[in-house]
C-alpha positions as CSV (number, residue, x, y, z in Angstrom):
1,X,0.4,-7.3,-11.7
2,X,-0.2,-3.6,-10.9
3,X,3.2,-3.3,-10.0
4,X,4.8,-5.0,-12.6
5,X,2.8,-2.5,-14.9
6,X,3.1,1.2,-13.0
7,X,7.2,0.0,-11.7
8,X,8.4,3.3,-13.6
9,X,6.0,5.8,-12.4
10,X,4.4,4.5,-9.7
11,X,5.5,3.5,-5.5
12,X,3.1,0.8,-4.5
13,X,2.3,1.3,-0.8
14,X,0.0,-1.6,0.8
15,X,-2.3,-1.4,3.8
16,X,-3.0,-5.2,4.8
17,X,-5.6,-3.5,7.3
18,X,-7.8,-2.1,5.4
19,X,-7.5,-4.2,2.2
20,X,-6.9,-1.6,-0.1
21,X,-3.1,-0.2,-1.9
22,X,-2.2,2.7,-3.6
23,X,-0.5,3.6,-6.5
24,X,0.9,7.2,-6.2
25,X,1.8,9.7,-9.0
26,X,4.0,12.5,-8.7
27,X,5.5,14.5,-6.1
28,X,2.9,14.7,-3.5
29,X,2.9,14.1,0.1
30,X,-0.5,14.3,1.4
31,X,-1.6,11.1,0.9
32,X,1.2,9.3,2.3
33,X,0.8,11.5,5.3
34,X,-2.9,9.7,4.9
35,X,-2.0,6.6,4.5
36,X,0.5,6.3,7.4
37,X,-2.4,7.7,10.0
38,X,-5.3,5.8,8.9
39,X,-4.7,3.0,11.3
40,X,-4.9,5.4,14.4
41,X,-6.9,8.2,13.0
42,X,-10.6,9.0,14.4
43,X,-12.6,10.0,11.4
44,X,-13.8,13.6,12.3
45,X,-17.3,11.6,10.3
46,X,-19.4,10.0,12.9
47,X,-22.5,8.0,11.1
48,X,-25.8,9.5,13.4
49,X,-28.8,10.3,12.9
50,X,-29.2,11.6,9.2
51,X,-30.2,15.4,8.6
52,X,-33.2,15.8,5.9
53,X,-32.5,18.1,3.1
54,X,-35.5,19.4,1.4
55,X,-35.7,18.4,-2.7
56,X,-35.4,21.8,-4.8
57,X,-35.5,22.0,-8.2
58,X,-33.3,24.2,-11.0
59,X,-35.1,25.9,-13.8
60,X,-33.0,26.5,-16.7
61,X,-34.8,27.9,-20.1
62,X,-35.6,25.4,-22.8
63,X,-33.8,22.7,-20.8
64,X,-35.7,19.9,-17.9
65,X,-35.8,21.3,-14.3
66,X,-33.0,19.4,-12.1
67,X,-33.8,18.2,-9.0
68,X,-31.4,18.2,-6.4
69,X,-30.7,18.7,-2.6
70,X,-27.8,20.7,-1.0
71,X,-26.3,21.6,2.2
72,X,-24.9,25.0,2.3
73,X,-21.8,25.2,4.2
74,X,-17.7,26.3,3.8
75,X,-15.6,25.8,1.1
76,X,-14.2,23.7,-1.1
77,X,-18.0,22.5,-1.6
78,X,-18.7,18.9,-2.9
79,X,-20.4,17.8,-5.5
80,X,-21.9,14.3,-6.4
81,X,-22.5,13.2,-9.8
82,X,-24.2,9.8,-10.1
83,X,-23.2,6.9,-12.3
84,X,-25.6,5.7,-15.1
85,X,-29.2,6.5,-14.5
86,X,-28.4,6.5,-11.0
87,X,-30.0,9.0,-8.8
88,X,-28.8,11.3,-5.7
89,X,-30.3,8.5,-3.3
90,X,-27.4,6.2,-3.4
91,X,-25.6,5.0,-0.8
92,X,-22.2,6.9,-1.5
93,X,-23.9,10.3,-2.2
94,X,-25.9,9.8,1.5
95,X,-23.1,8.9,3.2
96,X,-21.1,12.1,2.1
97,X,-23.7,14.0,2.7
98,X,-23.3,13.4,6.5
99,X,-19.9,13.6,6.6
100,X,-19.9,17.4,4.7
101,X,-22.9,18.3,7.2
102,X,-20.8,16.6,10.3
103,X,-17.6,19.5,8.9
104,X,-20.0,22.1,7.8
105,X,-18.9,22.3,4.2
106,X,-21.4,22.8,1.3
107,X,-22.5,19.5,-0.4
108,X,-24.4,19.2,-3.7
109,X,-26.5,15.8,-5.0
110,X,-29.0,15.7,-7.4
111,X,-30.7,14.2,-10.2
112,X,-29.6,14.1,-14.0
113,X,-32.5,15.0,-16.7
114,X,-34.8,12.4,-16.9
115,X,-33.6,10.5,-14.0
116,X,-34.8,10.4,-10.6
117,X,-37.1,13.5,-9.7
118,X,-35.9,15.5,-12.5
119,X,-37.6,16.3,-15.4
120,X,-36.9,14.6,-18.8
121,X,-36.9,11.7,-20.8
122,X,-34.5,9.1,-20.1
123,X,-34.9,7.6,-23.6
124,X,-33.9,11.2,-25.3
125,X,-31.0,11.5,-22.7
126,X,-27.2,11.7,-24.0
127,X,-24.1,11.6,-22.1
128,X,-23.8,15.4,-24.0
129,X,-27.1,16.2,-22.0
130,X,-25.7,15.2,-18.5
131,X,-22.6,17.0,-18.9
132,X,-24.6,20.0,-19.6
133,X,-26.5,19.2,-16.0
134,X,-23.1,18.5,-14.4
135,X,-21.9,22.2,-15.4
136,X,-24.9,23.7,-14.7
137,X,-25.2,22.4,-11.4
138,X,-21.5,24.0,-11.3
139,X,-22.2,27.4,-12.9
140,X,-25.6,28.0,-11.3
141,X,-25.7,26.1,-7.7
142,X,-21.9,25.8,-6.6
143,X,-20.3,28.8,-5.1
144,X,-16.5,28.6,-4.4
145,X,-14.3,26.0,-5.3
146,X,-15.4,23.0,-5.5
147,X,-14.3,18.8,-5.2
148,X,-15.9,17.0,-7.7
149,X,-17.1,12.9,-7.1
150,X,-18.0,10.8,-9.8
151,X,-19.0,7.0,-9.7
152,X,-18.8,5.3,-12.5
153,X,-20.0,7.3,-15.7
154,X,-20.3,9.9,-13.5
155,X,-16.5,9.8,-12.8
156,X,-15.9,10.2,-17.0
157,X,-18.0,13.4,-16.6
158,X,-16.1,14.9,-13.3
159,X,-13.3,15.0,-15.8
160,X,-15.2,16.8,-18.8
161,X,-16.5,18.8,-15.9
162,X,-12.8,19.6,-14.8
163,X,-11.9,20.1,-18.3
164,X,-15.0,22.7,-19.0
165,X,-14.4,24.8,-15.7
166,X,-10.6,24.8,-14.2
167,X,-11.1,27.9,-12.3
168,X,-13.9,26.0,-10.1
169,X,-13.0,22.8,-10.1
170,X,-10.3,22.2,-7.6
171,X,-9.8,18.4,-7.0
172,X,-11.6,15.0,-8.5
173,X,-12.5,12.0,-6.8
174,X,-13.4,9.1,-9.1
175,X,-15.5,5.9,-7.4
176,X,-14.7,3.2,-10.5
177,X,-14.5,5.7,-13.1
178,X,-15.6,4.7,-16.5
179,X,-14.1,6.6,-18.8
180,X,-15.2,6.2,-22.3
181,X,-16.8,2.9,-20.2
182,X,-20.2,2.8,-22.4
183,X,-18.4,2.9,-25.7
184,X,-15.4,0.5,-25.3
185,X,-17.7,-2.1,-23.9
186,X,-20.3,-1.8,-26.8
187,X,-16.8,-1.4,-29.4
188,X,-15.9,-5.2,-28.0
189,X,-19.3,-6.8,-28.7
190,X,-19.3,-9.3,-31.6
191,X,-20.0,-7.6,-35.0
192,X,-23.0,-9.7,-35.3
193,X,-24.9,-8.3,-31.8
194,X,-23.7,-4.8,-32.7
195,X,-25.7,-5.1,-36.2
196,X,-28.1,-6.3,-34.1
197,X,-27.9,-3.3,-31.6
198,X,-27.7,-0.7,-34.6
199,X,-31.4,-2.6,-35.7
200,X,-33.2,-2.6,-32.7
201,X,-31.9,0.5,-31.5
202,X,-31.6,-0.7,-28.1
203,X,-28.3,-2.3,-26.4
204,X,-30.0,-4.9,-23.5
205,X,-27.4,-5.3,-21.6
206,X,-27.0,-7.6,-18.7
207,X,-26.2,-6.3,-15.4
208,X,-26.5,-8.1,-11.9
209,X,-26.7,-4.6,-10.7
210,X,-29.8,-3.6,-12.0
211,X,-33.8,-5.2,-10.5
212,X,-34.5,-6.4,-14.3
213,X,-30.9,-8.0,-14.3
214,X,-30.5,-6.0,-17.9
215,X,-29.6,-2.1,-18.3
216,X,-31.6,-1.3,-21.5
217,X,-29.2,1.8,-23.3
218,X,-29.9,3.4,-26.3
219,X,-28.3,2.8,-29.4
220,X,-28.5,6.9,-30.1
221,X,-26.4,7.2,-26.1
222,X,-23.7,5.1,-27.1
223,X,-23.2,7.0,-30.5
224,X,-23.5,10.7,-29.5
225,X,-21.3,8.8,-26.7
226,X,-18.0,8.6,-28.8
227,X,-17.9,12.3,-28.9
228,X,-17.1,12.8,-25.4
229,X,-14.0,9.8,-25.2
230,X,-11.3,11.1,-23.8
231,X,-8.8,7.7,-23.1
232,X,-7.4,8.5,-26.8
233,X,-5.1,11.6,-25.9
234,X,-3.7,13.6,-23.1
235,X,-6.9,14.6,-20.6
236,X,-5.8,18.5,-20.2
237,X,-6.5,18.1,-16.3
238,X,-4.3,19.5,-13.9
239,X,-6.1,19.7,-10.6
240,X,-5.1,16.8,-7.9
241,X,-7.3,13.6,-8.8
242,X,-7.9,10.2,-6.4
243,X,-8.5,7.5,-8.5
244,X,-10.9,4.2,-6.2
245,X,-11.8,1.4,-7.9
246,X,-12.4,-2.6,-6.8
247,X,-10.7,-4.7,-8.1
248,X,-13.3,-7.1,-8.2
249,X,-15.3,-4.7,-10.4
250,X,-16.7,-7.1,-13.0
251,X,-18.6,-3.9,-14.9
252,X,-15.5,-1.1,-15.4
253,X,-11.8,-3.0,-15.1
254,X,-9.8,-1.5,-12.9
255,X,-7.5,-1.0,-15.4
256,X,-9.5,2.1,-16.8
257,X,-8.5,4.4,-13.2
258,X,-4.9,3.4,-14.4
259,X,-5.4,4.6,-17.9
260,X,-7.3,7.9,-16.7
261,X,-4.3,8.5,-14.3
262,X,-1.8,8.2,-17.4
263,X,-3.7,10.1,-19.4
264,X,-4.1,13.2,-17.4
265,X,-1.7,16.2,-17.1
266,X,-2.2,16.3,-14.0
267,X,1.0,15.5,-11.3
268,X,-0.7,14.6,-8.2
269,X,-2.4,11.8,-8.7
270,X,-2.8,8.3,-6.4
271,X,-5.0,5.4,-8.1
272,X,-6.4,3.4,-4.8
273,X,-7.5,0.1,-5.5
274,X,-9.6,-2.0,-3.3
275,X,-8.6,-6.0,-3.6
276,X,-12.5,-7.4,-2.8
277,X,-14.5,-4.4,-3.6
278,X,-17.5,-4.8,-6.6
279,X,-18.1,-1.7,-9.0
280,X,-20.5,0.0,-6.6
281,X,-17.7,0.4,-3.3
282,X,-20.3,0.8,-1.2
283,X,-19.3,-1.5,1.9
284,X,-18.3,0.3,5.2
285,X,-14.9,-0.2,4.3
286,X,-15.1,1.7,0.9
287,X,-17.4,4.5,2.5
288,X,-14.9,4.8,4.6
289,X,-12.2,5.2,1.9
290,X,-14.3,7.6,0.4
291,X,-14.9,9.7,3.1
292,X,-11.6,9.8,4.0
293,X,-10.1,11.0,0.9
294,X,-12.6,13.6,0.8
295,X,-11.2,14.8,3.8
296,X,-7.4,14.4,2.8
297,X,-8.5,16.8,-0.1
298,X,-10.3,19.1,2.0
299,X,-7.2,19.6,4.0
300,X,-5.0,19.7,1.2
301,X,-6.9,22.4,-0.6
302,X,-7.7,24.3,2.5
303,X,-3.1,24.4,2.7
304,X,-2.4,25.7,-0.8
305,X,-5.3,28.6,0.2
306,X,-4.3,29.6,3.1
C-alpha cells in the first residue's frame, strides 16, 4: 500500500531480516550505504553496564526549573525530547544514552515542565510551553550542532525545534512522530463527545499505554494545540530527517511520518517503517533501528564537516 502511494517519489527497499523497509526521498546515499551493511555490521553500541548521570536542574527566570541529565562528549550532540508527559527515563532515551557514552558524543535527556522531576504543573502545561523547554534546552545546555530525537509529540516538536534554530539543529530523527497528532485525533471525535470535552474541560482518553488505561488531556492543551500544526503547509525544514514508525502503531498511523516527509522542504529524507512494531518501538529490534540511524547521521554529518 506504501508503495502504491509514494511510487513517484519514493524507491521501496525491503530488509526481510530485520523486518523493517524504507522509503527514501531525494538524492541521498547514506542510508542505502546503511541499509546494504546492516546484515554484517557490528554496532560500535555494546549494551553493558549502564553509566549513572547525575540529575541537574536549569533555572530560567519566571519559567519552572528543568530537570535533566547529560553526558558531555563530541559533536554533533543528541538531544532527546520525550513523547506526551513522558519523562527522560524511557527506554529509548536510556538506551541512547549508552550508545552516545559508548562513542563519546554529548547526549542531552530531560524532563518537560511539570513532568517528571521538573518543576511545574502538568495541568497548566501547553504544547507552546514545551517547545519553549525544547529550545531552551537547545539555547542554554547544547553546545555545537546538534541531532534532534523526538517520539511521538515529541517528534512534532523536533520539527518546531528545527524550524526555531536551523543554525543548530543539524539532523532529526522522529520515533512515530505525531505531528499535529493531539489535534487531528480530538478533530475526528463525534460532535457530541467533543461538546462534551469543551464542558468538562477534560479529554479522557483511552490508552492501553498508560497504568490508568486513560490519558486525561486538557481541553485548554488541545486548543492552544492548533497553533502549533504544521501538516497544513510546507514545514520550512531543510536539515536531513529519518522518519521510524510501526506500522502496527494503533495511537499515531503511520501515515502521519509519510505526510511529515511530504511536507518538509527538506531533500534527504527516508521514512522507515517497521511491519510489527507498536507506537512505543521499543523492542531490541527497534532500539537497534534507532541506534543505528543515529549513527548513520553521525557519520553523515561528521562528512559534510570535515
Amino acid at each position: 500500500m506504501a508503495v502504491a502511494r509514494m511510487a513517484t517519489v519514493a524507491a521501496w527497499v525491503p530488509c526481510r531480516s530485520w523486518g523493517w523497509a524504507a522509503v527514501l526521498f531525494g538524492p541521498h546515499c547514506g542510508f542505502n550505504t546503511l541499509l546494504a551493511s546492516l546484515p554484517q555490521r557490528a554496532p560500535r553500541w555494546l549494551p553493558a553496564c549502564r553509566h549513572k548521570t547525575s540529575l541537574s536542574f536549569l533555572n530560567r527566570p519566571d519559567l519552572p526549573k528543568l530537570a535533566y541529565k547529560r553526558l558531555k562528549g563530541k559533536s554533533p550532540g543528541i538531544i532527546f525530547i520525550p513523547g506526551y508527559i513522558s519523562n527522560m527515563n524511557g527506554t529509548k532515551a536510556l538506551a541512547i544514552e549508552e550508545f552516545c557514552k559508548s562513542l563519546g558524543h554529548a547526549y542531552i535527556r530531560f524532563d518537560y515542565s511539570g513532568v517528571g522531576s521538573s518543576d511545574g504543573n502538568l495541568e497548566e502545561s501547553t504544547l507552546g510551553k514545551w517547545r519553549k523547554d525544547v529550545l531552551s534546552i537547545i539555547d542554554d545546555l547544547a553546545e555545537g550542532p546538534q541531532i534532534l530525537v523526538g517520539s511521538s509529540l515529541g517528534g512534532w516538536l523536533m520539527l518546531h525545534a528545527a524550524i526555531a534554530r536551523p543554525e543548530k539543529v543539524m539532523a532529526l530523527i522522529g520515533v512515530a512522530t505525531a505531528a499535529d497528532g493531539l489535534v487531528t485525533q480530538f478533530n475526528q471525535l463525534p460532535v457530541e463527545v467533543k461538546k462534551e470535552v469543551e464542558m468538562k474541560g477534560v479529554w479522557s482518553m483511552p490508552s492501553k499505554y498508560h497504568e490508568e488505561g486513560v490519558y486525561h488531556i486538557q481541553y485548554s492543551f488541545i486548543k492552544e494545540a492548533e497553533h502549533h500544526c504544521l501538516l497544513h503547509s510546507p514545514i520550512p525544514v531543510n536539515c536531513p530527517i529519518r522518519l521510524l514508525h510501526g506500522m502496527k502503531d494503533d495511537i499515531v498511523p503511520w501515515h502521519t511520518s509519510m505526510q511529515v516527509a511530504d511536507r518538509v522542504l527538506s531533500t534527504d529524507v527516508d521514512v522507515i517503517l517497521r511491519k510489527h512494531s507498536d507506537h512505543r518501538m521499543k523492542e531490541k529490534a527497534d532500539i537497534q533501528l534507532l541506534v543505528y540511524t543515529i549513527d548513520d547521521l553521525i557519520d553523515k554529518l561528521s562528512t559534510i564537516v570535515n
